[in-house]
C-alpha positions in Angstrom: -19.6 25.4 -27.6 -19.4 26.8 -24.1 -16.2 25.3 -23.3 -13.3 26.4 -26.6 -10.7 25.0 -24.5 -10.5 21.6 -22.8 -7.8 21.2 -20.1 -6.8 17.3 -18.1 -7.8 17.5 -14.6 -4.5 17.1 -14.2 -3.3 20.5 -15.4 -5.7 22.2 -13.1 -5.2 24.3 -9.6 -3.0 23.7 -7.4 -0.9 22.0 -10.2 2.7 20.5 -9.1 5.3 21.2 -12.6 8.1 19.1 -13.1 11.5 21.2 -12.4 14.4 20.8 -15.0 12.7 18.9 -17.2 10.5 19.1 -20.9 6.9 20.0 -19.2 3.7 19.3 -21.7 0.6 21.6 -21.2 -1.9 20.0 -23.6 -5.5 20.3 -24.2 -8.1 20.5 -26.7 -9.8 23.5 -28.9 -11.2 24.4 -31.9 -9.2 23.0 -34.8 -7.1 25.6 -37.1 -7.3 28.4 -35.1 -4.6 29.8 -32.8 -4.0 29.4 -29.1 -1.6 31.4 -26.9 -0.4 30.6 -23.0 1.0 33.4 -20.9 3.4 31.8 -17.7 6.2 33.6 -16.0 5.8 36.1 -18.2 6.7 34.3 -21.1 3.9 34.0 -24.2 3.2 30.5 -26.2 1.4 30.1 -29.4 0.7 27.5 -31.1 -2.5 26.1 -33.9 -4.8 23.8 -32.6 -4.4 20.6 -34.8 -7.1 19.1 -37.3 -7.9 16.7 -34.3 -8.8 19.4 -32.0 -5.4 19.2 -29.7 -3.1 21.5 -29.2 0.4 20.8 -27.3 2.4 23.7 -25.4 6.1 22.8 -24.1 8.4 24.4 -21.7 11.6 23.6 -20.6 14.0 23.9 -17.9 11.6 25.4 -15.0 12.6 26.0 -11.8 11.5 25.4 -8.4 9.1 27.7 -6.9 5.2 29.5 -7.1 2.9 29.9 -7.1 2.4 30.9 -10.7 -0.4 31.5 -12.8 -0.9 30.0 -16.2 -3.3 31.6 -18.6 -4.3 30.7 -21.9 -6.2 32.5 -24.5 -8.4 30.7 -27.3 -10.4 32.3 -29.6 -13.1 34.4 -27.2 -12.1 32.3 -24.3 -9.4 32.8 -21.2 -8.9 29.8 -19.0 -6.3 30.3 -15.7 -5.0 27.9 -13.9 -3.9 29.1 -10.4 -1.4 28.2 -7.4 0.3 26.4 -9.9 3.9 25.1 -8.3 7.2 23.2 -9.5 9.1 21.3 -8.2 9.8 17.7 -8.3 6.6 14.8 -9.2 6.7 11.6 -8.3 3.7 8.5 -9.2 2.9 6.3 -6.5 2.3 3.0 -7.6 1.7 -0.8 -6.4 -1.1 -2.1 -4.5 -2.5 -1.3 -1.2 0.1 -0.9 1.1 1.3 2.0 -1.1 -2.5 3.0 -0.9 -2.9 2.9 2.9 -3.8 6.4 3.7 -2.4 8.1 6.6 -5.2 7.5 8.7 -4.3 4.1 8.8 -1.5 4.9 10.7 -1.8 7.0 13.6 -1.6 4.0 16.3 2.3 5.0 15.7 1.9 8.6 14.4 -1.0 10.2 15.3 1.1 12.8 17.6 3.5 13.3 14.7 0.6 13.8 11.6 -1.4 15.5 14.1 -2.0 19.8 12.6 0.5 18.4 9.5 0.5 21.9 7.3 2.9 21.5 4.1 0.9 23.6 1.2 4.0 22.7 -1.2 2.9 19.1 -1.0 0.2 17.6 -2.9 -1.5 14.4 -4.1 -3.3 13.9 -7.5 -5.2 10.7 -7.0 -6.0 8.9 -10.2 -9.3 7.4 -10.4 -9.5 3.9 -10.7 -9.8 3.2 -14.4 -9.3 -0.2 -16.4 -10.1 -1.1 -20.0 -8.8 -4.1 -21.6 -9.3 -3.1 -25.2 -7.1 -0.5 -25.6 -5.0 2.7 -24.0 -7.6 5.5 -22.2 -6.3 8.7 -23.6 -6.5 11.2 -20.9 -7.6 11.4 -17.0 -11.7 11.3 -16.7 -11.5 13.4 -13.1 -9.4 14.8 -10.0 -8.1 17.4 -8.0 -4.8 19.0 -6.5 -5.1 18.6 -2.7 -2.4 19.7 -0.4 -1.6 18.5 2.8 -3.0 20.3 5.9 -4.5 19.5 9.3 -7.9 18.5 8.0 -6.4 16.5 4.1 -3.0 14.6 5.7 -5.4 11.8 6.8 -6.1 10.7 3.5 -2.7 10.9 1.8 -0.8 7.6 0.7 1.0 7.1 4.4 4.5 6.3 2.6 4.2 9.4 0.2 3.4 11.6 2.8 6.5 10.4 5.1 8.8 10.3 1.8 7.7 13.7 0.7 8.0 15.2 4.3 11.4 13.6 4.5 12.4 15.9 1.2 10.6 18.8 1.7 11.7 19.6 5.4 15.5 19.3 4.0 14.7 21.1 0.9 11.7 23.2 0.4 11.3 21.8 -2.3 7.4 21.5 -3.8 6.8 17.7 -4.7 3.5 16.8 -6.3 2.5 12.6 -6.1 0.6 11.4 -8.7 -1.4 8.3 -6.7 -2.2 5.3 -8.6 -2.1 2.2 -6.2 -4.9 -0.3 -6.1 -5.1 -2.8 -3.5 -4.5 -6.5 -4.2 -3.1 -5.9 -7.6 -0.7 -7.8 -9.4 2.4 -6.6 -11.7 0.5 -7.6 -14.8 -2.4 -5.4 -14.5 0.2 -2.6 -15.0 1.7 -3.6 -18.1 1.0 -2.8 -21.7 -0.6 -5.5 -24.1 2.4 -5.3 -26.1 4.5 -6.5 -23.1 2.3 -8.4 -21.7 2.7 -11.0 -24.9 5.7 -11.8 -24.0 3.9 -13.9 -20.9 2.3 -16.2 -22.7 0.0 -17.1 -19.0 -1.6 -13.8 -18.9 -3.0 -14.0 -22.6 -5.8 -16.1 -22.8 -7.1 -14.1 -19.7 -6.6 -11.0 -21.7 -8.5 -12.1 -24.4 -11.2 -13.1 -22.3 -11.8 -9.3 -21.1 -11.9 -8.0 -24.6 -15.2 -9.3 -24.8 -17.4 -6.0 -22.8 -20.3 -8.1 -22.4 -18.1 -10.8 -20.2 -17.1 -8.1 -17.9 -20.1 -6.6 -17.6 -22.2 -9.4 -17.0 -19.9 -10.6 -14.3 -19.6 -7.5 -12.4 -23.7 -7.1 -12.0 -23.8 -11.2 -11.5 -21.2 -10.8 -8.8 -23.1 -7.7 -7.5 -26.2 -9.6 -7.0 -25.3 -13.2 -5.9 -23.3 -10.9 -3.6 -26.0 -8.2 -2.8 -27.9 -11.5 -1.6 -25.7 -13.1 0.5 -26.4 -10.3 2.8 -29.9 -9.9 2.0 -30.6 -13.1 3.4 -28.3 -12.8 6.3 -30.3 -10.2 7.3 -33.6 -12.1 7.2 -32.3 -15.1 8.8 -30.1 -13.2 11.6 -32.0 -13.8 15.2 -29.7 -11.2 17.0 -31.4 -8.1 14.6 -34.9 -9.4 14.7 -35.5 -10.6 18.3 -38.1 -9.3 20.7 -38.5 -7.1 22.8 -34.5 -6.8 22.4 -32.5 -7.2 19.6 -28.5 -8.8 20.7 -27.0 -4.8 20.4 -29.3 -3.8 23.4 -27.5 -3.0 26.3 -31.0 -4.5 28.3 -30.9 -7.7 26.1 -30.2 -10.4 28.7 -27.3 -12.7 27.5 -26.7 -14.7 30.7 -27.3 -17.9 28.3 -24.4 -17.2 25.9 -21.2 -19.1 25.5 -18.1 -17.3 26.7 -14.9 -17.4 24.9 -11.7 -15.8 25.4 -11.0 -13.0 23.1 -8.4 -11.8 20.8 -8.1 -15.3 18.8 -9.1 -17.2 16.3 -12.0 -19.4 16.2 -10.0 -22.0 14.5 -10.6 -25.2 17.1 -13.5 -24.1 18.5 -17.5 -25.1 17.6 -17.5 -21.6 15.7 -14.7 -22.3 13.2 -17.0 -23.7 10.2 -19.3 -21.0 10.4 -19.8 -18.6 7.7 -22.8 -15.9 8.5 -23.1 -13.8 11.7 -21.7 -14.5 15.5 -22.8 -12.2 18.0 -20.7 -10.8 20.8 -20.9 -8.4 23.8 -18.8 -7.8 26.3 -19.5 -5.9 29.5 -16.8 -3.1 30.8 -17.2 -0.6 34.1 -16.7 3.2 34.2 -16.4 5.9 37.0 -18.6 8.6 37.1 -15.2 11.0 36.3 -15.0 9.2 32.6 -18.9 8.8 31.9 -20.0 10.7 29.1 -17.0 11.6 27.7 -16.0 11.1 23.8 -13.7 8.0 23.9 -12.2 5.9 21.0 -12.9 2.0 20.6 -9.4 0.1 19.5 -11.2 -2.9 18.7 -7.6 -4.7 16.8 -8.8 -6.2 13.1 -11.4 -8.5 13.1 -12.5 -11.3 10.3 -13.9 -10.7 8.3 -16.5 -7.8 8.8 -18.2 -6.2 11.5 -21.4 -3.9 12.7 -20.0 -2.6 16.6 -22.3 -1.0 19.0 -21.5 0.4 22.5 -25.1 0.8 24.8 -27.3 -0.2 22.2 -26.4 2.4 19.5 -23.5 1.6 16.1 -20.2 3.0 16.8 -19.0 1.6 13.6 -18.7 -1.2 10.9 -16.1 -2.7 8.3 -17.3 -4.2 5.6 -13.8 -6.8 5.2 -11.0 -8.0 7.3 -8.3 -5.5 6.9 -8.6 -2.2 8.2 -7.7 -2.0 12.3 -11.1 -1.3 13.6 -10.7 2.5 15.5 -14.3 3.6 16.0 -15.1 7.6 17.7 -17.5 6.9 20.2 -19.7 10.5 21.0 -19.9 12.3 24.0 -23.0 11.4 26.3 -22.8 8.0 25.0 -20.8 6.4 27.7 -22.7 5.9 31.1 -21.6 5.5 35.2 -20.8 1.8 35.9 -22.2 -0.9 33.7 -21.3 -0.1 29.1 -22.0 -2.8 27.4 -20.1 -4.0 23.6 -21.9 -6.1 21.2 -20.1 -6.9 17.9 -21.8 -8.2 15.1 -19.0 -10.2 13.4 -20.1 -11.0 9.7 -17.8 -14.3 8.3 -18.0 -14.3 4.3 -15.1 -17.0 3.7 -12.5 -17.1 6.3 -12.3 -18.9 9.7 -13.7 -15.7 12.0 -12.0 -14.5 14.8 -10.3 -11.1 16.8 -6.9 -11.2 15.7 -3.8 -11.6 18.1 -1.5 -9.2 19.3 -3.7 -6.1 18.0 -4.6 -3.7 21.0 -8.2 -4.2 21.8 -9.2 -1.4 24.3 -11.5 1.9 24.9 -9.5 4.9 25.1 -11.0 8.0 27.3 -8.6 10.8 27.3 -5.4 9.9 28.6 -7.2 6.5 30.3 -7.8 2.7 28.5 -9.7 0.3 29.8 -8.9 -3.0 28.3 -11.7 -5.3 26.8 -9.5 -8.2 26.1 -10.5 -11.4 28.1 -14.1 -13.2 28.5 -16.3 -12.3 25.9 -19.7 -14.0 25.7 -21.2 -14.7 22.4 -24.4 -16.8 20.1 -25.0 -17.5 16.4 -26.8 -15.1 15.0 -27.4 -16.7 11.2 -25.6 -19.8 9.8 -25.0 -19.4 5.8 -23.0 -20.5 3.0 -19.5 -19.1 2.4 -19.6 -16.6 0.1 -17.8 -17.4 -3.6 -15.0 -15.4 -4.5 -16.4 -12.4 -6.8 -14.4 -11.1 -10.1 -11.9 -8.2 -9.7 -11.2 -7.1 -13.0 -8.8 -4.3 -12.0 -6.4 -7.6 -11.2 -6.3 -8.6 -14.7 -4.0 -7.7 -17.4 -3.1 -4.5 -19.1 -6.4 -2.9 -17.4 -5.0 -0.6 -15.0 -2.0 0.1 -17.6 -4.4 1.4 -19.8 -6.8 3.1 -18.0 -4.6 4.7 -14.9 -1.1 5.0 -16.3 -1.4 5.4 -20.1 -3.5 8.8 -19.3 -0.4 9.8 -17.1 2.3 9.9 -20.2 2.5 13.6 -20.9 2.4 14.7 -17.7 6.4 15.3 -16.5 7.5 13.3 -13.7 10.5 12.7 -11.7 10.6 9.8 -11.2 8.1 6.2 -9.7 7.7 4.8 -5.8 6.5 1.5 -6.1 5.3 -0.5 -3.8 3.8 -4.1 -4.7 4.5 -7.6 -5.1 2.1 -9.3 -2.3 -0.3 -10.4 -5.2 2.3 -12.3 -7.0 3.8 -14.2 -4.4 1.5 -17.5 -5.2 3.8 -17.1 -8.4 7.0 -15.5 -7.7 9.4 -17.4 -10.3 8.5 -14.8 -13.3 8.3 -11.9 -11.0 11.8 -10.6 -11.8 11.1 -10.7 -15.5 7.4 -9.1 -14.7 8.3 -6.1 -13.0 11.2 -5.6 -15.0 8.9 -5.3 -18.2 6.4 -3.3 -15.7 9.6 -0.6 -15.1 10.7 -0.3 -19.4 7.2 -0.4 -19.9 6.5 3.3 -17.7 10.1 4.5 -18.7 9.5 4.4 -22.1 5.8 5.7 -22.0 7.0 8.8 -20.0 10.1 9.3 -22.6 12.2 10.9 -19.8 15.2 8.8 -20.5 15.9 6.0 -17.3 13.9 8.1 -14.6 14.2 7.1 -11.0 12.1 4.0 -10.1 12.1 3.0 -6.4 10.4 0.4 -5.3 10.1 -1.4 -1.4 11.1 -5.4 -0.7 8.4 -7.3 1.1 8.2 -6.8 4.1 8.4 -9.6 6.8 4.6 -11.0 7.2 3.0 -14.6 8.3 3.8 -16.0 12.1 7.6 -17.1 12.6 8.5 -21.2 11.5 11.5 -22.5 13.0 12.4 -25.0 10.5 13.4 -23.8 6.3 10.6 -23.1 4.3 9.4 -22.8 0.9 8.2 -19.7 0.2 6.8 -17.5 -2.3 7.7 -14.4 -0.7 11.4 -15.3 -0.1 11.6 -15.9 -3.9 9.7 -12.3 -4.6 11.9 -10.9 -2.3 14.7 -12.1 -4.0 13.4 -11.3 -7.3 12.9 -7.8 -5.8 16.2 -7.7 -5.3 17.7 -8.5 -8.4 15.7 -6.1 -10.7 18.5 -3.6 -9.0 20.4 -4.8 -11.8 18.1 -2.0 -13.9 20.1 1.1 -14.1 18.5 3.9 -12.0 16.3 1.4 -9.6 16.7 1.6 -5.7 15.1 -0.6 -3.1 14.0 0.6 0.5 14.8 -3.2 2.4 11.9 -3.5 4.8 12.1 -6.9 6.3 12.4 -5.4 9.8 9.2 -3.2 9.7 6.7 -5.8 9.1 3.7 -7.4 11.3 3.1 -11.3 11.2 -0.5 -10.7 11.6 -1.0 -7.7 9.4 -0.1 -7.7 5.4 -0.5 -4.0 6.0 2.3 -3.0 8.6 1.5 0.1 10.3 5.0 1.9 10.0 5.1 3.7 6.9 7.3 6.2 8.1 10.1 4.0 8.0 9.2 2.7 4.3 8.6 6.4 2.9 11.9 7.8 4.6 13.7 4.5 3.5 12.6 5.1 -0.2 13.8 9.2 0.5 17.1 8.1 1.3 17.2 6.7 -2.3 15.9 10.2 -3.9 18.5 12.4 -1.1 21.4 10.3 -2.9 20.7 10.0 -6.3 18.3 12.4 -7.2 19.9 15.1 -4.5 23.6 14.0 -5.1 23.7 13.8 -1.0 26.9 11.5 0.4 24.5 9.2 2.2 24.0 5.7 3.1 20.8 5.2 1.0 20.3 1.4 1.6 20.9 -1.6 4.2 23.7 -4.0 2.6 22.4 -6.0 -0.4 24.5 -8.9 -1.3 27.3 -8.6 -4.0 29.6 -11.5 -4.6 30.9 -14.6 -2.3 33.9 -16.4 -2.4 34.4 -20.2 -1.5 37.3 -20.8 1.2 37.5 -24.7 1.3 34.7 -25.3 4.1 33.7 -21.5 4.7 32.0 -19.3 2.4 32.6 -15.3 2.8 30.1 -12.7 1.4 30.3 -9.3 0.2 27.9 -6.6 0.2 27.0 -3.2 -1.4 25.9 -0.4 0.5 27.6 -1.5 3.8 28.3 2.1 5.1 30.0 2.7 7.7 30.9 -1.4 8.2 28.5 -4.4 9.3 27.2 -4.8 12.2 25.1 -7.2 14.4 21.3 -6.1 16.3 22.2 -8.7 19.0 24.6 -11.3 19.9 24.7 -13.6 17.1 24.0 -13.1 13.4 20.8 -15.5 13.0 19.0 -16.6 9.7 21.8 -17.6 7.9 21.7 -21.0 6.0 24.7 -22.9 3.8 24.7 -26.0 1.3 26.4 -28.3 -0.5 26.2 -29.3 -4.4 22.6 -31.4 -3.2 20.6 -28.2 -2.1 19.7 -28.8 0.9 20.0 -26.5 3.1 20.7 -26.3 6.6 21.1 -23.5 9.9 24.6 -21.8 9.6 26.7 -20.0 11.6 28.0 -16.9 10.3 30.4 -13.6 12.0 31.0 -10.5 10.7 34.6 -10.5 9.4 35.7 -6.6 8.3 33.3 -5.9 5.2 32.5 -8.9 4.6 30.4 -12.3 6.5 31.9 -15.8 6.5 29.1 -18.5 6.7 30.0 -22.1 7.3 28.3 -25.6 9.1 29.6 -28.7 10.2 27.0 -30.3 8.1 28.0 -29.0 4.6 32.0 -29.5 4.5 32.0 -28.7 0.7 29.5 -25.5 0.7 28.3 -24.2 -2.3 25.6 -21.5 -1.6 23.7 -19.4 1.0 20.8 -17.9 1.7 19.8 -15.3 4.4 16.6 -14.7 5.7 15.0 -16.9 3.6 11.1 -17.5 5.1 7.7 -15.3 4.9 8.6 -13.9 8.2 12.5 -14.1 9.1 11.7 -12.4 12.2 15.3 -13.2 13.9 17.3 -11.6 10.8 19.6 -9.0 12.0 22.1 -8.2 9.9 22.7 -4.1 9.7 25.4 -1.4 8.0 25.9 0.8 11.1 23.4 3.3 9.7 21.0 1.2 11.4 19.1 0.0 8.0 18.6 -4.0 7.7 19.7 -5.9 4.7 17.6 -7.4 2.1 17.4 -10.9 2.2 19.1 -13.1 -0.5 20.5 -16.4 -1.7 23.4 -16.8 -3.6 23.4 -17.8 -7.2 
């Protein structure tokens, strides 16, 4: 065979070793016969096995590079260059741990902007699942570092974490990226583990069969392939002539206005699933006309195909991503542009959504395009049935994304996920604890770190107590800290209510830094908000204590707000509460004989501001 020795793609270029710790270089060759690797100067030999693998180990490296590792089988000589080590962390979870940088420059596109940090780099993992068993090694991937033209697709909170680090320590990091949006804490378990949930098995079973999965996949593919098909056929606004609706000469004097960013919910376009049309007219000066611009045209539900004078600008496929589409020089014209949005509604109720900017940006210029938009029905159709995502079900990802990972030396896991479980939150603690022994003992590095993010605040405000699934995660979230070597970067003040993917990651990666500074770094730090501890019952009062208070408590306004108290019957009502030294004292003239209390306890507790003086907010809770 060409090819006498078979490397992972993950011990390729540009390679990130773990530092201080038993690194595995692995592969495959020609069984019986002898294999030697040369690095730092050092020579390895070892047999190839009667399976074809061989298995190299070295211990204790050091931070630095970049090295070369060569390795010498039979008549062939493999090198692996710009190899590096330092310190390698997997990023797991589900999409918000998966937002790429791009996704945030309405807050950071100054800071990101030229970003040049060779000693950072991101393996991304592709998406693999298989239900019948572990995957043994990576199928494909590369070492990419971050520079001025890569930052933009780097996970947003590994970049920001990894900056954080390296600008302190010079230290190389390497980020192993696994996250998959809208995935739930089983999907990353093993099958072993996963028996002990007895909910998740008949599902699992159901995978196992090949011929399930892959006839629902191409059935979901077509049914879903024709949904559009025949929006297509049946849309006026693509097909009329002499003009179709994008045109800038298509006269739409006849069209409906409506005012726009909202929701259609409450208007005649509510129970429409298909196409709407709109176009919106905006005015330039001859100074601006011509010039490359940017259209912020907010998030949108649930798809789009966007024009500007007759020509696409851009198109989403699903409700999401904030819509930010380049428009090219010589496009824009003197006086009269004209928008037309083709707004595509599979299943939701359609609509611009609020407080997003909506605006065309010209150098340093915006000219706003909220306000009267006028709009027409382009195709009226069926809402589209939900389709099969079988990287949601259980064990898959475990086995096909994670499993492959195990001989690769890490430092330690950022985690962020939780979202997809919050329709079911009460196991969640159990769950993700299994998720966190399951990766420990896989890697076989002993209690590594594993830092995950709280939920952040999401959903528009209630004034009145709530159930809600993501106060119980949240609290769940919390109390897996009872796992030795865990940390939690508290979030519930960097949220959007109109976005489940808040746009400051900076905040979350440095949060979950602070974590890594202190425990992985030994720094004397504050690396968390204060997270409830104990309470004590003083006849019609109760007073809480906190970990990780800091420097003391403190208030971000006049009154500590979100604070809630009862008595032996549960019900809960508004407290009042004051900061007394290091600890809070809660009480209400409705609950005389208290018994417990919960802060922050809603999908959005946008009014929760309790702080250490380090300025980080703490986790929400309720006592036990």
């Amino acid at each position: 065979m060409t090819n006498k020795i078979w490397l992972s793609p993950l011990l390729s270029d540009g390679m990130v070793l773990q530092r201080d710790s038993r690194v595995k270089i692995w592969g495959k060759g020609v069984p019986g016969k002898e294999l030697k690797l040369t690095f730092m100067n050092n020579e390895y030999k070892t047999v190839v096995n009667d399976d074809g693998c061989w298995m190299v180990v070295l211990y204790d490296l050091k931070a630095g590079g970049p090295y070369e590792i060569v390795i010498n089988h039979e008549d062939e000589e493999k090198v692996i260059k710009d190899v590096l080590v330092g310190d390698v962390w997997v990023l797991g979870g589900q999409s918000n741990m998966q937002i790429p940088v791009s996704r945030t420059l309405d807050l950071f596109e100054d800071e990101v902007k030229g970003a040049n940090y060779p000693e950072i780099r991101q393996f991304t993992v592709p998406m693999v699942y298989n239900f019948n068993g572990p995957v043994d090694e990576v199928a494909e991937g590369m070492w990419v570092p971050v520079n001025p033209e890569t930052v933009y697709s780097f996970s947003a909170i590994g970049y920001f974490f990894s900056r954080k680090i390296y600008d302190k320590y010079k230290i190389p990091i390497g980020l192993l990226f696994t996250a998959i949006g809208g995935t739930p804490a089983e999907a990353w378990m093993s099958e072993k583990t996963l028996m002990r949930f007895d909910r998740y098995t008949d599902i699992l079973e159901q995978c196992k069969d090949e011929s399930y999965v892959k006839d629902t996949i191409a059935s979901d593919a077509e049914r879903i392939q024709n949904w559009y098909d025949e929006l297509f056929k049946k849309d006026e606004g693509l097909h009329e002539i002499p003009e179709p609706w994008y045109s800038e000469k298509y006269n739409d004097s006849d069209w409906r206005d409506i005012d726009l960013p909202a929701s259609f919910r409450g208007t005649e376009l509510e129970p429409i699933r298909g196409s709407v049309w709109l176009r919106k007219e905006f005015w330039l000066p001859e100074r601006l006309a011509g010039k490359e611009g940017k259209l912020i045209l907010g998030t949108l539900i649930d798809g789009d195909d966007t024009y500007i004078n007759g020509v696409q600008v851009g198109n989403t496929g699903y409700l999401y991503p904030p819509r930010r589409y380049k428009i090219p020089e010589g496009l824009l014209k003197t006086g009269r542009n004209v928008i037309a949005v083709r707004l595509i509604i599979t299943s939701n109720i359609g609509g611009f959504v609020t407080d997003m900017p909506y605006y065309i940006k010209i150098e340093d210029e915006q000219i706003p395009i909220s306000g009267t938009w006028r709009y027409k029905i382009g195709a009226i159709s069926k809402a589209q049935d939900p389709i099969t995502f079988f990287q949601y079900k259980p064990t898959g990802l475990y086995n096909g994304m994670i499993y492959p990972l195990r001989n690769y030396s890490i430092r330690g896991v950022l985690w962020y996920q939780g979202e997809s479980n919050t329709g079911y939150p009460y196991d969640y603690k159990e769950l993700f604890e299994a998720v966190i022994n399951d990766w420990r003992k896989l890697w076989d590095l002993g209690n590594i770190p594993f830092y995950y993010v709280q939920l952040a605040n999401y959903c528009p405000w209630r004034m009145e107590p709530e159930v809600s699934g993501w106060a119980e995660l949240r609290e769940a979230q919390r109390r897996v800290l009872e796992l030795p070597n865990t940390g939690m970067a508290v979030t519930i003040d960097v949220g959007m209510y109109n976005d489940l993917h808040p746009w400051d990651k900076k905040s979350v990666g440095e949060r979950l830094a602070l974590w890594a500074l202190n425990h992985v770094f030994g720094e004397d730090i504050v690396c968390s908000g204060p997270i409830y501890d104990r309470m004590i019952v003083e006849e019609n009062k109760i007073r809480l204590y906190f970990k990780y208070t800091g420097s003391g408590l403190t208030v971000k306004g006049n009154k500590l707000e979100t604070f809630e108290i009862c008595g032996k019957d549960g019900v809960f009502y508004p407290a009042e509460a004051e900061i007394d030294n290091d600890s809070v004292v809660v009480y209400s003239k409705k609950v005389p004989q208290p018994s417990r209390v919960r802060y922050a306890w809603a999908d959005n507790p946008e009014k929760a501001n309790l702080y250490n003086k380090e300025g980080l907010p703490a986790s929400p809770f309720i006592t036990q």
